[in-house]
N, CA and C of each residue as an Amber inpcrd file, in Angstrom:
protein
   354
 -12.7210000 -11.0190000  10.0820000 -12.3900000 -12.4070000  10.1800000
 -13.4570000 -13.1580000  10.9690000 -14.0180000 -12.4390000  12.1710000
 -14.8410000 -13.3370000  12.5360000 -16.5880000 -13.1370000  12.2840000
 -16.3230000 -12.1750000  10.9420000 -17.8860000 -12.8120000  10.5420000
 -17.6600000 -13.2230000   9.7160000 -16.5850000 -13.9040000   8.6520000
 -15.8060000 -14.9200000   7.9580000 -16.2830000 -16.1720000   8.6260000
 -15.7190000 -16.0240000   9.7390000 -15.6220000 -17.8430000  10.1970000
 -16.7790000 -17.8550000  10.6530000 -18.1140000 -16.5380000  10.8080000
 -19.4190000 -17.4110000  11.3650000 -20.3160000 -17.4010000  10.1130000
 -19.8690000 -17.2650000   8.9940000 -20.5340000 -17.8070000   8.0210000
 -20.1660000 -18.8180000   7.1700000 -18.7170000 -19.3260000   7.6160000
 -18.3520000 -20.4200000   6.8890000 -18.0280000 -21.4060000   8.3300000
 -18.3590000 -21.8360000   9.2740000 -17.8620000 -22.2270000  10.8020000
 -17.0530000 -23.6920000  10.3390000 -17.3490000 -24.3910000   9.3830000
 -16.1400000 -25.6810000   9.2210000 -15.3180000 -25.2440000   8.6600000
 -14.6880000 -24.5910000   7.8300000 -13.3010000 -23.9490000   7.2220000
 -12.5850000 -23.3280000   8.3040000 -11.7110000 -23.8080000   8.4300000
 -10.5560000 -23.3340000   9.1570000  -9.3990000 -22.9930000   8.0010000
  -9.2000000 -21.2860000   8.1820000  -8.4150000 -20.8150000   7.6080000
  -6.8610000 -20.7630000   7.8320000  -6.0520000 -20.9260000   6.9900000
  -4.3310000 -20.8610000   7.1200000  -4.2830000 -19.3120000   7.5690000
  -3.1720000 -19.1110000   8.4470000  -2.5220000 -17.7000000   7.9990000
  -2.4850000 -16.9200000   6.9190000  -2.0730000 -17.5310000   5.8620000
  -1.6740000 -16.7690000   4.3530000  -3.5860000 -16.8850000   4.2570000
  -4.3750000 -17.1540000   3.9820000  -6.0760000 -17.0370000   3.7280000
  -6.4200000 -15.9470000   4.7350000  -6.0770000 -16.1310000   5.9810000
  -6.3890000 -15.1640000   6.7510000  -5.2640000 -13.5620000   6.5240000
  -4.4230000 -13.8240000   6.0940000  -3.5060000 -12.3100000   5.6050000
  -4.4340000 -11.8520000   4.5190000  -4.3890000 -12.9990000   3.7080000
  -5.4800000 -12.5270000   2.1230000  -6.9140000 -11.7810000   2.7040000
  -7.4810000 -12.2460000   3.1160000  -8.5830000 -11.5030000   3.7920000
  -8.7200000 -10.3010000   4.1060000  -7.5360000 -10.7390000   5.5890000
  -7.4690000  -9.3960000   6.2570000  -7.0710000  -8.1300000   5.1140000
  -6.3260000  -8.5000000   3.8270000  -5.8930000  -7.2400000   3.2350000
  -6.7490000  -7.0080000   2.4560000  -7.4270000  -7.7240000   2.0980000
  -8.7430000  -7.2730000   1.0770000  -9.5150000  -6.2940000   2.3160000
 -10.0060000  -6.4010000   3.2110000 -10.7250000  -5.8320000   4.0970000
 -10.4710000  -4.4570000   4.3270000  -8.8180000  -4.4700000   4.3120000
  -7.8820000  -3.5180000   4.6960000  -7.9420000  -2.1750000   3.4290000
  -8.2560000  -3.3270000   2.2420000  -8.1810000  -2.4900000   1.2850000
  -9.5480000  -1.5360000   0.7610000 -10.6880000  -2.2430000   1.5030000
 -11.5740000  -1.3740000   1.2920000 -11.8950000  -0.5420000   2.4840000
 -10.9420000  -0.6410000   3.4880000 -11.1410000   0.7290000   4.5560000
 -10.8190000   2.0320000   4.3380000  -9.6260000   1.2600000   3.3470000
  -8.7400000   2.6310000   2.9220000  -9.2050000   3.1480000   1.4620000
  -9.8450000   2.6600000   0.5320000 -10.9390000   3.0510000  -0.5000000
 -11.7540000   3.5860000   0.2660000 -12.8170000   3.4470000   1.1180000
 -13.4450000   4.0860000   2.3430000 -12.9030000   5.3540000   2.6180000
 -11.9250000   5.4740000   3.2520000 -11.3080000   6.5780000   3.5480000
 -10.7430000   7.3130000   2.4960000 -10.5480000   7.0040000   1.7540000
  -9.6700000   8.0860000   0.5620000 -10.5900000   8.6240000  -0.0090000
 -11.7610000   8.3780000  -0.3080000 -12.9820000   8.4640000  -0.7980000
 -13.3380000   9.8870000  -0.1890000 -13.2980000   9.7000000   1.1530000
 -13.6570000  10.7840000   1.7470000 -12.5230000  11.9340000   1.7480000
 -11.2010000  11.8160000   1.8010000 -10.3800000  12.5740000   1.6190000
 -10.4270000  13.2360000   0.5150000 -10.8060000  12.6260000  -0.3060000
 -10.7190000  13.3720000  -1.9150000 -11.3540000  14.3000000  -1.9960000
 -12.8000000  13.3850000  -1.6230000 -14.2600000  14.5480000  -1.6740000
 -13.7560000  16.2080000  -0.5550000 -12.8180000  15.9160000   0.5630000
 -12.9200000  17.4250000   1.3270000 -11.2010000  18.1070000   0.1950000
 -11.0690000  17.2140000  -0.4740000  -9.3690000  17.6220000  -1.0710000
 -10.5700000  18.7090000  -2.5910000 -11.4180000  17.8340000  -2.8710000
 -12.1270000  18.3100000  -4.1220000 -13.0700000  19.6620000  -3.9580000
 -14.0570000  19.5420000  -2.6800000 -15.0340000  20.2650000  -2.5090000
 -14.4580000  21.0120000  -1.3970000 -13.2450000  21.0120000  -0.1800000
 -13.5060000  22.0720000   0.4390000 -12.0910000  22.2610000   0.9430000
 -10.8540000  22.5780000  -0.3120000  -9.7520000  22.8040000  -0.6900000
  -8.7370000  23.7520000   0.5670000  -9.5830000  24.9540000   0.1390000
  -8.7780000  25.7410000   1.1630000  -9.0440000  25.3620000   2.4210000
 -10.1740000  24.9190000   3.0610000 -10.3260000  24.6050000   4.4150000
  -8.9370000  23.0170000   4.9210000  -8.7860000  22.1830000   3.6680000
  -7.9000000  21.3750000   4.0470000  -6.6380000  22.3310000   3.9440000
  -6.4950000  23.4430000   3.2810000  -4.9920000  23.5880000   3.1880000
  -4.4420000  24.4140000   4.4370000  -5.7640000  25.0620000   4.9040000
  -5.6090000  26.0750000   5.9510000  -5.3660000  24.8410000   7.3660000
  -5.2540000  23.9300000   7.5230000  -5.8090000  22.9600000   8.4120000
  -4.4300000  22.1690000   8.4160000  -3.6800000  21.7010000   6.7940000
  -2.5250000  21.3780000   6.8800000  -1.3970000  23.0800000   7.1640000
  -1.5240000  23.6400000   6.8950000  -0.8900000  24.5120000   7.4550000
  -0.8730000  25.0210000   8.4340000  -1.7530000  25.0890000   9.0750000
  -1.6630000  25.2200000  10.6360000  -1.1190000  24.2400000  11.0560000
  -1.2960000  22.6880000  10.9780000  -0.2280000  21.7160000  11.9720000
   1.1540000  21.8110000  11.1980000   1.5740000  22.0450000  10.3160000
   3.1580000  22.3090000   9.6230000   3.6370000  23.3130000   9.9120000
   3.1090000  24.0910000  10.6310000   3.6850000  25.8860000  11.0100000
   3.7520000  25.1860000  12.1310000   3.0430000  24.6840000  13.2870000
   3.3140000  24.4430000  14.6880000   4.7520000  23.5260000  14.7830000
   5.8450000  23.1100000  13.8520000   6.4480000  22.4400000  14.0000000
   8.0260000  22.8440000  13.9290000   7.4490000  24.1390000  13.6300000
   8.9860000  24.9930000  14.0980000   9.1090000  25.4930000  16.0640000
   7.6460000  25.2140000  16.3670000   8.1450000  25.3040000  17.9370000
   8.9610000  23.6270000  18.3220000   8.6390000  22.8950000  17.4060000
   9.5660000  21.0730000  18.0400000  10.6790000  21.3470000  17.3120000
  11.4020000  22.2990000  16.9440000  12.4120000  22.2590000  16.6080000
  12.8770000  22.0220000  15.4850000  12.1050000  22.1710000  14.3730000
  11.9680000  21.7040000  13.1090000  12.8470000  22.9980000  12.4160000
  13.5820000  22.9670000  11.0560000  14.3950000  24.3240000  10.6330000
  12.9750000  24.7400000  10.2430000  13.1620000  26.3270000  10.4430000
  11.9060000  27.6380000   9.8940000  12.0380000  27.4840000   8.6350000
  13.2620000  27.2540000   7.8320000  13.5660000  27.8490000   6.2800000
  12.9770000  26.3820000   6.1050000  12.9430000  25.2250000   6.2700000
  11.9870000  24.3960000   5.7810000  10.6520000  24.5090000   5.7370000
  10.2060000  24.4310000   7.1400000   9.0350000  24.5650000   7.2020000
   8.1650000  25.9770000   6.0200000   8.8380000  26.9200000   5.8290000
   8.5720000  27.7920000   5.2310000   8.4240000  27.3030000   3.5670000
   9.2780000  26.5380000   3.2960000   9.5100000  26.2580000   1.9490000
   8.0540000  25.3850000   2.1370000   7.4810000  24.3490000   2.8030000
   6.6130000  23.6890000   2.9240000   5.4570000  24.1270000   2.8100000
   5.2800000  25.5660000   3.8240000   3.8290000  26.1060000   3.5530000
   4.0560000  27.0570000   1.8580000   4.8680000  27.3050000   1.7090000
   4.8170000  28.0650000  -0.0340000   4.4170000  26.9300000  -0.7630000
   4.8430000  25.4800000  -0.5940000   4.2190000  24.4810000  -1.3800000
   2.9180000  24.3240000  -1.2280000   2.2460000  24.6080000   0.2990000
   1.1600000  24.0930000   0.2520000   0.3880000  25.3500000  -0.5120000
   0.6390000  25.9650000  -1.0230000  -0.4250000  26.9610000  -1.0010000
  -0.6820000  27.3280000  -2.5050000   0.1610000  26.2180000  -3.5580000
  -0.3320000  26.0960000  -4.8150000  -0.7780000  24.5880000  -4.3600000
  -2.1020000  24.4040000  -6.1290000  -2.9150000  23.1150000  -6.0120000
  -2.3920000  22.0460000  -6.3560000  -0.9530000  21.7430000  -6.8630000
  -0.2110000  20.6750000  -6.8740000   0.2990000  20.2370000  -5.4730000
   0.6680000  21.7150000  -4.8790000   1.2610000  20.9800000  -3.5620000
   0.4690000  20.2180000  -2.2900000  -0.8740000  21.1170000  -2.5770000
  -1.5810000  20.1900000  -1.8170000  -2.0980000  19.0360000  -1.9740000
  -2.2680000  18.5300000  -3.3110000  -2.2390000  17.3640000  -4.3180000
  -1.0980000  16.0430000  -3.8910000  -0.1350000  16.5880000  -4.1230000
   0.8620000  15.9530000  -3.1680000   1.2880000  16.2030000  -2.2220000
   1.2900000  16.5400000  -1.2420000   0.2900000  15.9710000   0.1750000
  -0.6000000  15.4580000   0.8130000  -1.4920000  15.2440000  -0.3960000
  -2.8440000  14.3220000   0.2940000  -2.0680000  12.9960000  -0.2810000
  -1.6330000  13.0980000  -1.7250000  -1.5420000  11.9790000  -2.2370000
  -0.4110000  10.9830000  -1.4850000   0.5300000  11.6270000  -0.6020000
   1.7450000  11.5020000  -0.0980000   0.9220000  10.3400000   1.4980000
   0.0710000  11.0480000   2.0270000  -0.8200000  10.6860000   2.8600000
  -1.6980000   9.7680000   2.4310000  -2.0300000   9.5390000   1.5050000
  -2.7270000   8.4700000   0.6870000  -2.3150000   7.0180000   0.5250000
  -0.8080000   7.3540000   0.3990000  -0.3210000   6.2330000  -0.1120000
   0.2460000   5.8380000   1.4700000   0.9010000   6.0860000   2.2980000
   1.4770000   5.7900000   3.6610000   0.1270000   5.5190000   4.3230000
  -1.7570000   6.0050000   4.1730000  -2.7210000   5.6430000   4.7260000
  -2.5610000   4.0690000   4.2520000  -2.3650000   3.5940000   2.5850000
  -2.7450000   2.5350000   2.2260000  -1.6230000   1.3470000   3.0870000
  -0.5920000   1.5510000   2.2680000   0.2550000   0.3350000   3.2930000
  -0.2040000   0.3200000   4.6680000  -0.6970000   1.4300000   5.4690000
  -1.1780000   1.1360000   7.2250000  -2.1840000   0.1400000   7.1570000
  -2.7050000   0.4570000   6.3810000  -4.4670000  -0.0800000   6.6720000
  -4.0890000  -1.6160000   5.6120000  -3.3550000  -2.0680000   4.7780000
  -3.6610000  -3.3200000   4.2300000  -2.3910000  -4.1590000   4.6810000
  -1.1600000  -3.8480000   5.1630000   0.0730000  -3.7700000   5.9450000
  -0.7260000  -4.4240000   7.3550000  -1.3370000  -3.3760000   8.2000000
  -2.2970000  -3.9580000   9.5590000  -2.9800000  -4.7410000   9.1950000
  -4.2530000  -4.8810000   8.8080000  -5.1760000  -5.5780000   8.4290000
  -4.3860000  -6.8710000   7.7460000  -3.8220000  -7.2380000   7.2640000
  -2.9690000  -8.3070000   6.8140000  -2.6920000  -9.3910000   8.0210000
  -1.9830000  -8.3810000   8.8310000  -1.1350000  -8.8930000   9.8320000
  -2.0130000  -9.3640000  10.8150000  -3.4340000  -8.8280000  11.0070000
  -4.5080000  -9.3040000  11.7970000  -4.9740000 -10.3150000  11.7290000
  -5.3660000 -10.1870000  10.1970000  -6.1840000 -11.3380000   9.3420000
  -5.3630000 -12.6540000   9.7780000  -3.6050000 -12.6080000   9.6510000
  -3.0440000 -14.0200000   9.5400000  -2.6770000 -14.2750000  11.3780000
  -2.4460000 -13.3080000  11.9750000  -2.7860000 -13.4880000  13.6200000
  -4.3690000 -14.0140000  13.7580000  -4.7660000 -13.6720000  13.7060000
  -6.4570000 -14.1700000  14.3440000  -6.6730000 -15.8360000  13.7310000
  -6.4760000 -15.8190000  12.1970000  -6.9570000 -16.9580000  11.9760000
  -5.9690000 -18.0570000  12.5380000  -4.5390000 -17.3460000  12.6390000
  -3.6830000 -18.9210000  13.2040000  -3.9250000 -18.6950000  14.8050000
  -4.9290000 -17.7200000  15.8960000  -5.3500000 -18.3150000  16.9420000
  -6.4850000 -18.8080000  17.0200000  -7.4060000 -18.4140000  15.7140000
  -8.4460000 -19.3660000  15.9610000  -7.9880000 -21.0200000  15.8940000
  -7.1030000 -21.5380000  14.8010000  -6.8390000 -22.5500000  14.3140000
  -5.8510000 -23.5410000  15.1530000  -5.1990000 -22.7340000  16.2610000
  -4.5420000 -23.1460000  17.6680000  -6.1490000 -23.1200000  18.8240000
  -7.0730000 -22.3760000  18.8630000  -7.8880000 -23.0310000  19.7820000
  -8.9580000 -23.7420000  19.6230000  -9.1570000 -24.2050000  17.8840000
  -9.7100000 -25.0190000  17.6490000  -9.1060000 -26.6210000  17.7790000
  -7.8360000 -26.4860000  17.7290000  -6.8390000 -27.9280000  17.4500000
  -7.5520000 -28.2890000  19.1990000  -7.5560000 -27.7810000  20.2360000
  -7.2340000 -28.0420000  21.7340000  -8.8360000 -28.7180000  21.7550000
């Protein structure tokens, strides 16, 4: 947003322009990032699965049921299941990042547009 407003400095943006923004922005962080997820989901498979399975096994010491967690790592350990798990993570990454970034975009521009009024 604010190398937005220092390349356009007379436009003063609404909230809803500044949400629009912020989620476009939002949306290529998380293209950014998935990008890279794919590539270690594509090229270095078992190292992600060994990596999600180690933090999903640690979660029967918080009290989590074993017979779940168990059913979880048997999923992870065919290539659908880890498929959906990244993809599961994919999609809860996207709403964070264009969900936040939204909410930034229309915060920032309605305080720029309150300390420009003064």
């Amino acid at each position: 947003m604010a190398l937005y407003h220092r390349r356009a400095p007379n436009v003063v943006l609404t909230p809803a322009r500044g949400a629009f923004v912020g989620a476009a922005s939002g949306g290529f962080a998380f293209l950014f990032s998935a990008l890279l997820i794919i590539a270690v989901l594509v090229y270095r498979a078992d190292d992600l699965r060994k990596a999600v399975a180690d933090s999903v096994s640690q979660f029967s010491g918080r009290g989590y049921d074993p017979d779940k967690i168990q059913q979880t790592l048997e999923l992870l350990k065919t290539p659908q299941g880890l498929s959906l798990f990244v993809g599961f993570v994919l999609f809860i990454m996207c709403v964070i990042f264009i969900v936040g970034a939204s909410i930034g975009g229309a915060w920032y521009s309605a305080w720029v547009r309150k300390r420009l009024r003064r």
